[in-house]
N, C-alpha and C positions, 0 to 999 in steps of 0.2 A: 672587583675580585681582590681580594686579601693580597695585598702586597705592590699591587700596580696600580695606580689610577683609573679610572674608567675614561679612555679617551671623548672628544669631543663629540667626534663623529666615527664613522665604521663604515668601509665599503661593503656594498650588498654582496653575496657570495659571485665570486666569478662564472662570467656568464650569464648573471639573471638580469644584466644590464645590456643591452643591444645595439650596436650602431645602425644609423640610418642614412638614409639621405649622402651626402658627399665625404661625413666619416665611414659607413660601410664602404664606400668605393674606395675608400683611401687602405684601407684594413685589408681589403680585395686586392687592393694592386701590391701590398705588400706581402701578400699570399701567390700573387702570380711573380712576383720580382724575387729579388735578391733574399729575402727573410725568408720565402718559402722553399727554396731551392738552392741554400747555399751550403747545407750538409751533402748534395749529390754532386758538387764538383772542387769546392774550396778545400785543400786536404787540412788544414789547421781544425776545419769540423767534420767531415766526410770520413778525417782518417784518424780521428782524437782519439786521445789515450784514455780519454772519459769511458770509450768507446770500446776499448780494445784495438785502438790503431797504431800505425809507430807515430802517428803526427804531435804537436801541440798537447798536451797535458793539465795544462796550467789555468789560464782565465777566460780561453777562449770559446770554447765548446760549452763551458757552463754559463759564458753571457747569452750567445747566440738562442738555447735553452731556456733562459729566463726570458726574452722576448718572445720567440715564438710560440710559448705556452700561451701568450695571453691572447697572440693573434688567433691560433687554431682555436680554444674552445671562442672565445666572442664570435665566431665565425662559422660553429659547429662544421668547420671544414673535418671531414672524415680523414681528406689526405692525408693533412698535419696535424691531426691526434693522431694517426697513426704511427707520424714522424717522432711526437712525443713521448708515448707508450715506447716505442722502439728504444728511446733513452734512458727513460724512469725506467725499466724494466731491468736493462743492463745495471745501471746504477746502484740500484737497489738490493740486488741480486749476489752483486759482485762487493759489497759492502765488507771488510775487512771486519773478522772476527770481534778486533776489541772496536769496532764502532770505526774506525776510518773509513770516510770516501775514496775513492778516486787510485790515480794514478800513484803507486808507492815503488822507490827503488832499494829501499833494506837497508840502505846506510844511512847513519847520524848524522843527518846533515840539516841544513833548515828549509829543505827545500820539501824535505820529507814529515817536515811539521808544519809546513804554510798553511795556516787556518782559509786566508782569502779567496784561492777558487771555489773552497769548499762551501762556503756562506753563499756566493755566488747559486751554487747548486742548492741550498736550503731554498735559497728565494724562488728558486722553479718549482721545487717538491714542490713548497708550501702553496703555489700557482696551483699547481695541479691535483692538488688535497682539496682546495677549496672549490676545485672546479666538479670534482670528482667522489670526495669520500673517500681514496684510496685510502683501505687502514693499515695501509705498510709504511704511511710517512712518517706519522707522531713515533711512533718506536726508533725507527732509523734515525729520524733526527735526535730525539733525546740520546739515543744511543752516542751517535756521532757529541754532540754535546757535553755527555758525560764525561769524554776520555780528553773532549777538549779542554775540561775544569780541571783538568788533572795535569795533562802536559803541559798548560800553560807555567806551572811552577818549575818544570825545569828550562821547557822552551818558550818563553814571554815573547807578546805581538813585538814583530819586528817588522819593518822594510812596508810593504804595500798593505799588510795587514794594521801596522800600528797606527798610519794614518784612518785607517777604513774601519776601525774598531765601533764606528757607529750602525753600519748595517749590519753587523755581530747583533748588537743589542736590539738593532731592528725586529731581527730573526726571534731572538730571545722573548724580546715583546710579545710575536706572536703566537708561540708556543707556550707562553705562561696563559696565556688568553686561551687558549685552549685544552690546558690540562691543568691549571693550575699547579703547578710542581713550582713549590718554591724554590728548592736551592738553586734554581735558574735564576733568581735576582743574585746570588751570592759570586755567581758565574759574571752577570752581567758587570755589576761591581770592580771584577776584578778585569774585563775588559775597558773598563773604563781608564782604571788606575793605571795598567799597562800600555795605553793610548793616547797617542798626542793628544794635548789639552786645546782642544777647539772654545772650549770658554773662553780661556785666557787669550785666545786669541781673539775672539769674537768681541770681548771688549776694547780690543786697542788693536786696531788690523798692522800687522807689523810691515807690510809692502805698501808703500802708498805709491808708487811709482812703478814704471818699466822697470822690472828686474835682470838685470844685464846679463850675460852671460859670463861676464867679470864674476859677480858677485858669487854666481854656480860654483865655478871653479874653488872661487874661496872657503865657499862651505863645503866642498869636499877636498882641500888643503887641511883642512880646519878637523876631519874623521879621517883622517893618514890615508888619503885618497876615496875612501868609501861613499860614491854619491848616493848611496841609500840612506840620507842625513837628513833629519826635521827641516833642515832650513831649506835645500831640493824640494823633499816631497809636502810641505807646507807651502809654499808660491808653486806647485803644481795644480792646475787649475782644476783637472778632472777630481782629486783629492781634495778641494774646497768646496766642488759643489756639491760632495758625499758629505762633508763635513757639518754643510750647515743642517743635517738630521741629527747631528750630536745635541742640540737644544728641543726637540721635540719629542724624541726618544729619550731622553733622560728627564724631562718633564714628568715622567707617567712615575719614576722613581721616586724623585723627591719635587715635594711645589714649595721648597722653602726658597727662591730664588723663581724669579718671573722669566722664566726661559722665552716668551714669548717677546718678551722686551729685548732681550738681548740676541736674537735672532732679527729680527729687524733692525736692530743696531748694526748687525754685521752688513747685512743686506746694503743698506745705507753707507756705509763705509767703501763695500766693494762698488758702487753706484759712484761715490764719488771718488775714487782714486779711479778706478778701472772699467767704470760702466758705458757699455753700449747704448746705439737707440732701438737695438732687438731687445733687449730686456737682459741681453747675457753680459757677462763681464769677460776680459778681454784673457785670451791663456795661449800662447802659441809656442812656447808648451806650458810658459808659467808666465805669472799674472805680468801684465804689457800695458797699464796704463790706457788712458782715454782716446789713442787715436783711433779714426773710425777706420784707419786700413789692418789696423792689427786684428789675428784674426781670433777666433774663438775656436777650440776643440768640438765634434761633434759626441764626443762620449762628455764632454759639459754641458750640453745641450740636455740631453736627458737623464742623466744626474740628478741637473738640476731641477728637472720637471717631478724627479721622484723624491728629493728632499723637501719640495712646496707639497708635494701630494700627501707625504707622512706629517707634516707641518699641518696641513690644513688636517688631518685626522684626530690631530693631539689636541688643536687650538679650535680647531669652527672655523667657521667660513667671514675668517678676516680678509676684509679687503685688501691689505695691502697682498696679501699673499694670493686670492685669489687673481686679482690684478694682474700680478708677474706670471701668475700659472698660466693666464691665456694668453699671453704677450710672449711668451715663451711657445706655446703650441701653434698657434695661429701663426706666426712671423720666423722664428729660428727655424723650428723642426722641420716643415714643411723647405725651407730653402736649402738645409744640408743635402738633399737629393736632386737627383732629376727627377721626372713630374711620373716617369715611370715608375721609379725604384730601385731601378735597379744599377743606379752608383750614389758614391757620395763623394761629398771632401773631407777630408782630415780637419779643414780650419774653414768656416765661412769669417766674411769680412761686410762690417756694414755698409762700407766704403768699397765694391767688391768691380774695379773695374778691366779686370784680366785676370783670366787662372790659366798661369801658364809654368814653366818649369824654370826656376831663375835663381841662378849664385847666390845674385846680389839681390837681397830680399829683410823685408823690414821685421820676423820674425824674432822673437828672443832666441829659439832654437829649432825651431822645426827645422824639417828640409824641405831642399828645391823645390819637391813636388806637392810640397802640403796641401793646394787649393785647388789643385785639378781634381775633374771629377773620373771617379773608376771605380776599380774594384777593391784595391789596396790602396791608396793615394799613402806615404809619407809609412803608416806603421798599422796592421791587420787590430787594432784593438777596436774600433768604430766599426770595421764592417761584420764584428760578431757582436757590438752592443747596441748599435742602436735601435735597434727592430723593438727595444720595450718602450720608447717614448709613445706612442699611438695607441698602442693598447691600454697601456698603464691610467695615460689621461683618458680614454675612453672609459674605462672601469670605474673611475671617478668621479664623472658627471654630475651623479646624484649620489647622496650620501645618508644613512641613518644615523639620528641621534639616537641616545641611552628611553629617550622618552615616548620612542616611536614615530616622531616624523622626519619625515621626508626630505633633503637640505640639497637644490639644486645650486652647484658650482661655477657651470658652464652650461648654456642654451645649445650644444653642437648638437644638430640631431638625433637623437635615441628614442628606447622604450626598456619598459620594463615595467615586469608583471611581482608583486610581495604582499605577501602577508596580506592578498584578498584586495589588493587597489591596483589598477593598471595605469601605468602613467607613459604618453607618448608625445615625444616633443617633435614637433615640425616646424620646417621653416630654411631657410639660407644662413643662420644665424654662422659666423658674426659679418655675413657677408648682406646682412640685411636687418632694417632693426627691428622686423616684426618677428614675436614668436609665438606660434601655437603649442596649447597645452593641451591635451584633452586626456580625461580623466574618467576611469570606472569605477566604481566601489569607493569605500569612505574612506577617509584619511587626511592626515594635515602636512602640506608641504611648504618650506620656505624656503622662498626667491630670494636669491642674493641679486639685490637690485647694484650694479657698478657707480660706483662712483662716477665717471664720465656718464654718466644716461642723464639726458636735457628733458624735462617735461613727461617724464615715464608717466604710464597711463596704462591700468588693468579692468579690462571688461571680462564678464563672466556669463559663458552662455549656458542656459538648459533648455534642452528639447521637451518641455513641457508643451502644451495645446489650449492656449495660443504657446508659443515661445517665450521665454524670459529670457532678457537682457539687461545686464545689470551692470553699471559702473561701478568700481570699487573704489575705495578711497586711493587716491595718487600714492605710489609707494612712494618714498622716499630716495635718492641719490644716497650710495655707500651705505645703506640698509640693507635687512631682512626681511622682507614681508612676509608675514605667514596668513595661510588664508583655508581653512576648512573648506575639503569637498567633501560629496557624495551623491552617488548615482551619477550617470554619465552627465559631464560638464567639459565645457570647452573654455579656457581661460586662453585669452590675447592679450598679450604684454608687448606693449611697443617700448622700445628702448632707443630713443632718438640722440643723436650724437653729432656734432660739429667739430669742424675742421680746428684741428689748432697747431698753432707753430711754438713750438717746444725749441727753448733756448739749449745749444750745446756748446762743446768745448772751444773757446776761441773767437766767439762769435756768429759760430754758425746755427742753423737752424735745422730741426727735421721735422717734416709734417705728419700727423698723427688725425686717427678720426677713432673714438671707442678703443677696442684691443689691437687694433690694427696701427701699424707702422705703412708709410708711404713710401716708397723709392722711386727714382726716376729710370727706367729700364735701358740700358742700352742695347744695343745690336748685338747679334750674336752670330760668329764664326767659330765652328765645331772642328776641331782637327786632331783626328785620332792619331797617337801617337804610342800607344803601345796595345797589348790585348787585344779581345778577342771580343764581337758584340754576342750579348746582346750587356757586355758589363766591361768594354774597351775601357783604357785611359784615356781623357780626352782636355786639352787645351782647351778653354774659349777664349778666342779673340773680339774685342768692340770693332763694329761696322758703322757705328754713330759717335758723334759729339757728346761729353759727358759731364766738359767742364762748363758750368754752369753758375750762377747765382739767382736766386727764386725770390718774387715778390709775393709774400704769403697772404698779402691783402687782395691779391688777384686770383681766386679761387674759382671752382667751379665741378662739383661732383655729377659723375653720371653713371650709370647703371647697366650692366648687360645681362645677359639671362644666366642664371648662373650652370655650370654644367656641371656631371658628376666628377670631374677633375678639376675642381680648379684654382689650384695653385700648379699653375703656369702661365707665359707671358700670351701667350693666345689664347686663354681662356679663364684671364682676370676678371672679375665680376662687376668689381668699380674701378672708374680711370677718373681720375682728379685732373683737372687742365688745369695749370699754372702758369703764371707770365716769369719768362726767365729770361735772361742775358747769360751770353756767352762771355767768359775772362778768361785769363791765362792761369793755366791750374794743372802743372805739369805730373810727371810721372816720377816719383824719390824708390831706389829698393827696392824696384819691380812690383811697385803700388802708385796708388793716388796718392797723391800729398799730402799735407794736412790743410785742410779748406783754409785758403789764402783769405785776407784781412776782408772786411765788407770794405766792395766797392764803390764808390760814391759818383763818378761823372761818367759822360756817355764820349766813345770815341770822335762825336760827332760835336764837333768845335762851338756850333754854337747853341747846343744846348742847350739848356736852364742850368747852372750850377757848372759849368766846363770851366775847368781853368787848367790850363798847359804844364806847371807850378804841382798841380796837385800830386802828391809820389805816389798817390790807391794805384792799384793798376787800370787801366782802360777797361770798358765793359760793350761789348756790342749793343745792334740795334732789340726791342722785345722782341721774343717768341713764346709763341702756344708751345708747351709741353704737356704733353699725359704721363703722369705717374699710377701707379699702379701700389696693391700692398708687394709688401717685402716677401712677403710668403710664394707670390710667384713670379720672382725674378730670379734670375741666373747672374747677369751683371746688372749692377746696379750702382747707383748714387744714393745716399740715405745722408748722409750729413752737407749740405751745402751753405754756403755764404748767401745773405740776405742782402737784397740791394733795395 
C-alpha cells in the first residue's frame, strides 16, 4: 500500500484462528476467572466512566476491553461478546461530536487531551472490527484521529502518552492498512516527533544497572518536582516493553535504517544489564538489574509479548524473536496467576521464594505487597491488563505472508480454516516434542523449525490406498521449512530437545529444555490475608528447603500425562530429577539472596577435596530433586549455584 511498507507477515482476521487442546482450556479458565467477570464486581470496570460510571476513566476499562475482546470472540463465548457489544456500543455511541472518546470534563486541562486511554480503546475497536465487520469503527477511529492531528499542535504527547507514542502508530498502521488514507502517515510522523526517542535509546541502553530510588528523586528534582520526566518514565519498565514496538512500527515507514537490527540490539542490551532466566527483564517498577529475586511487572509480561508479536509482523518469523515470544508465554505468563485465574501478582520473581507483605524488601519501588497474589496486589493496572497476553499470542500462532503461505510461530494447539485449506495442530506441544499437523485442501506452510530442536525430523502422511509415508528432508535447526500440501495430509514433526545448563549471573546456573525454563518447586502455605474468595489476597509461605546447589551433569527427565491445566505444581507434565546439595543461602529484603559463590567441599571431613581451610561455604550430603517448568510453579528457585 502506497505509503507503508507491506509487512512481513499479517494475522488471519480474528477468530479464524482457534485454540485447542490445553490453550483452549486456558482461554476457558480466563472466561470463568477474573477476565470474564471482573466488569460485574471490580468498580474501576463495573462502574467506568468509559461506561457511564462515576468509577476510573482513564486506562483501565479500556485495557480490561482490549483483552477480553480477544478472549470472547476466539471462544465464540456469547456471554462475553455480549460483555463486549455492551462496551463498543456505549463507546461508540456516546463518541463526542468533534471525534473525542471517552470520558471529558470541559476544562483545559491535560487530562482532557490524554491521547493514551484512548489508543488503548482503538486497540479494542480495531479487535472487534476485525472480529466483526462492525462499519462503525473505521469512521470513529479516523474521526477520533483526525481531531487528534489537530490537537496535538497545541496539546503535544505528554506524560504516559509521550512515552507510548509507539502504540499511537501501531493503531495508525492499522488503519492506513485498511483504508489507505494518507494523511495518517503525516499524523504518525508527528507522533513520533512528539515521543520519546526509543531509537536513541535503543542504541546505547542508558540504565545498565538497578536504578535506585536515589536517582528517581533526582530526575524529578531535576523537572521542579514533576516525576512525569523521560528519565522516570524511561527506566519504567511497562514503558520499555511498549517501547521496543517503536522499531518495528516505524519500519513499515521508512527501511533506510535496519530497524530489525537495532531492536535486537536493544533486546540484548536489556538481557545483559537486566535480564532474567524467564525471558523478561527485571522492572519493580523500573529496570533493577540481573538479580533473580528482583521482580518483574505483570503488565511487562504482555507488553512485552505484544511488542515481539508486532515485531514478528513487520520482520517474519526471526528466531531470535520468535524464541523470546515462547519463552515469554510458556514460562512468565502462565506463572503471574494462579492456575485458576483468577488473581495475580503485581511483580513475579525468578528467584520467587515467599510472597508475602514486607517493609523491608529488595524492590526499587514497588510496595509491600507487590508479589502476593489477589485481586489488586501493589496498584489495579495488571488486573485490567493482562487478560490480552493469551489471546493476543493465541491469535498469532500462525501467520500469512504477502504471497500467500502459511507461517507457523508456535506449535500450541490450534486450527484454522482460510482461503480453502484447513490447518489443525495437535499435540502437548511445548510440553511434548512431537507435533501433528493435519491438513485439508492445498496450500504452502512454513515451519519455523527453533533453534534448540536436536535432530528434528518431518514425515508426511496421505491416506492414499495403500497409504503413503514419506520422510521429508531433515529441516534444519533456526530455519523455515516450507513444504506444499494438498488434499488431506498429516505432517509429524518431532522437535527433540536436551537439557542444558545455561550459565547466569555470578556463577549460577538455570536449567532449560527447548522453550521451557526449569525451577525447583517449593512447598506451599496459602494464607489469606485480606479479601474475599474466589480472588482473596493471599501470602505464600515455603513448607520445603530451597537453598540449594544443583549438579546439571546429574539429569534425568520424565513425563506425566499432560492435563488440560497444566501449568501448576500438581499437574506439571515434565519433572527433571536433579542431584543437588543443600548450602547456606539465607533470606536479604524479604527475598532469596543472590545465589552464594559455587561451592566446592562436602561437610563431611573426609571427603574427596575437604579441607577445613576452604572459605566456599559447606554443602550437605546428595539429594534427588524434581524440578518442574517455571510456568507451573508458585514458589520457586530458578537461578542456583553449581556444585
Amino acid at each position: 500500500m502506497p505509503g507503508l511498507t507491506e509487512p512481513a507477515l499479517r494475522t488471519l482476521p480474528l477468530a479464524t484462528l482457534r485454540p485447542q487442546g490445553w490453550l483452549l482450556e486456558r482461554l476457558r479458565l480466563q472466561a470463568d476467572g477474573m477476565s470474564g467477570h471482573l466488569d460485574e464486581f471490580w468498580p474501576d470496570v463495573a462502574r467506568s466512566g468509559w461506561i457511564g460510571g462515576d468509577a476510573e476513566g482513564w486506562e483501565r476499562g479500556p485495557y480490561w476491553l482490549d483483552g477480553i475482546v480477544g478472549v470472547a470472540y476466539l471462544l465464540d463465548d456469547d456471554r462475553l461478546k455480549a460483555k463486549v457489544r455492551r462496551w463498543v456500543d456505549y463507546i461508540l455511541e456516546h463518541q463526542h461530536e468533534d471525534g473525542w472518546f471517552g470520558p471529558r470534563s470541559g476544562e483545559s486541562t491535560y487530562a482532557d487531551h490524554d491521547s493514551w486511554p484512548r489508543i488503548i480503546v482503538l486497540k479494542a475497536l480495531l479487535q472487534h472490527h476485525d472480529a466483526t465487520g462492525d462499519p462503525r469503527v473505521v469512521p470513529a477511529a479516523l474521526r477520533f484521529l483526525r481531531l487528534l492531528d489537530a490537537m496535538l499542535d497545541e496539546w503535544p504527547l505528554r506524560e504516559w502518552a509521550r512515552s507510548r507514542w509507539t502504540d499511537v502508530v501501531w493503531v495508525i498502521n492499522q488503519l492506513h492498512d485498511l483504508t489507505g488514507e494518507d494523511w495518517l502517515l503525516g499524523l504518525a510522523a508527528k507522533c513520533k516527533e512528539q515521543g520519546f526517542d526509543w531509537f536513541g535509546y535503543a542504541d546505547r541502553l542508558p540504565f545498565t544497572g538497578k536504578v535506585p530510588e536515589a536517582t528517581l528523586r533526582a530526575f524529578q528534582a531535576q523537572h521542579d518536582g514533576n516525576w512525569m520526566n523521560d528519565g522516570h518514565l524511561s527506566s519504567h519498565g511497562v514503558n520499555v516493553a511498549m517501547g521496543l514496538k517503536a522499531m518495528p512500527v516505524w519500519q513499515r515507514h521508512d527501511t533506510s535504517v535496519d530497524q530489525q537490527a537495532r531492536l535486537l540490539h536493544l533486546i540484548a542490551q536489556l538481557d545483559a544489564c537486566h535480564g532474567q532466566a524467564n525471558g523478561l527483564f527485571s522492572c519493580d517498577e523500573h529496570l533493577a538489574g540481573r538479580h533473580p529475586s528482583q521482580g518483574t511487572e505483570t503488565c511487562t509480561v504482555v507488553e512485552y509479548l505484544a511488542s515481539l508479536e508486532v515485531a514478528l509482523e513487520s520482520f517474519g518469523p526471526v528466531e531470535l524473536l520468535a524464541d523470546r515470544l515462547e519463552r515469554l508465554a510458556f514460562n512468565a505468563l502462565p506463572a503471574s496467576t494462579t492456575p485458576d485465574e483468577w488473581t495475580h501478582q503485581y511483580v513475579q520473581q525468578a528467584n520467587q521464594v515467599i510472597c508475602h507483605v514486607t517493609e523491608d524488601r529488595i524492590y526499587t519501588n514497588n510496595g509491600p505487597d507487590a508479589n502476593v497474589f489477589g485481586l489488586e496486589p501493589h496498584f489495579g493496572c495488571c488486573t485490567a491488563n493482562r487478560h490480552q497476553g493469551w489471546p493476543r499470542f493465541t491469535s498469532q500462532l500462525w501467520m500469512r505472508s504477502p504471497d500467500g503461505a502459511f507461517t507457523a510461530l508456535s506449535y500450541a494447539p490450534c486450527s484454522f480454516e482460510y482461503e480453502g485449506l484447513t490447518v489443525s495442530v495437535a499435540g502437548a506441544y511445548p510440553f511434548s516434542d512431537d507435533v501433528e499437523i493435519t491438513t485439508q485442501g492445498t496450500g504452502r506452510l512454513r515451519l519455523r523449525i527453533p533453534t534448540w530442536a536436536t535432530n528434528p525430523t518431518l514425515t508426511i502422511d496421505t491416506p492414499t490406498d495403500p497409504p503413503h509415508h514419506q520422510h521429508a528432508p531433515d529441516p534444519t535447526p533456526g530455519s523455515v521449512h516450507e513444504i506444499e500440501v494438498s488434499g488431506d495430509q498429516t505432517l509429524r514433526l518431532h522437535l527433540g530437545a536436551s537439557v542444558q545448563a545455561v550459565p547466569r549471573t555470578g556463577g549460577a546456573i538455570t536449567l532449560e529444555r527447548g522453550p521451557l525454563v526449569f525451577s525447583l518447586p517449593i512447598g506451599e502455605d496459602w494464607r489469606q490475608i485480606a479479601g474475599e474468595d474466589p480472588h482473596a489476597t493471599w501470602e505464600v509461605h515455603p513448607t520445603t528447603r530451597w537453598n540449594y546447589a544443583i549438579n546439571p551433569e546429574h539429569t534425568h527427565l520424565s513425563r506425566k500425562p499432560i492435563s488440560s491445566n497444566p501449568f501448576s505444581p500438581a499437574t506439571a507434565p515434565l519433572h527433571l530429577q536433579v542431584r543437588a546439595h543443600q548450602i547456606p543461602w539465607p533470606l536479604e529484603h524479604g527475598a532469596a539472596a543472590a545465589p552464594p559463590p559455587t561451592p566446592r567441599h562436602s561437610t563431611d571431613p573426609t571427603a574427596v577435596g575437604a579441607d577445613p581451610a576452604d572459605p566456599d561455604p559447606a554443602i550437605g550430603g546428595p539429594e534427588e530433586l524434581t524440578f518442574i517448568p517455571y510456568g507451573c510453579t508458585t514458589l520457586r528457585v530458578t537461578e542456583l549455584p553449581q556444585v
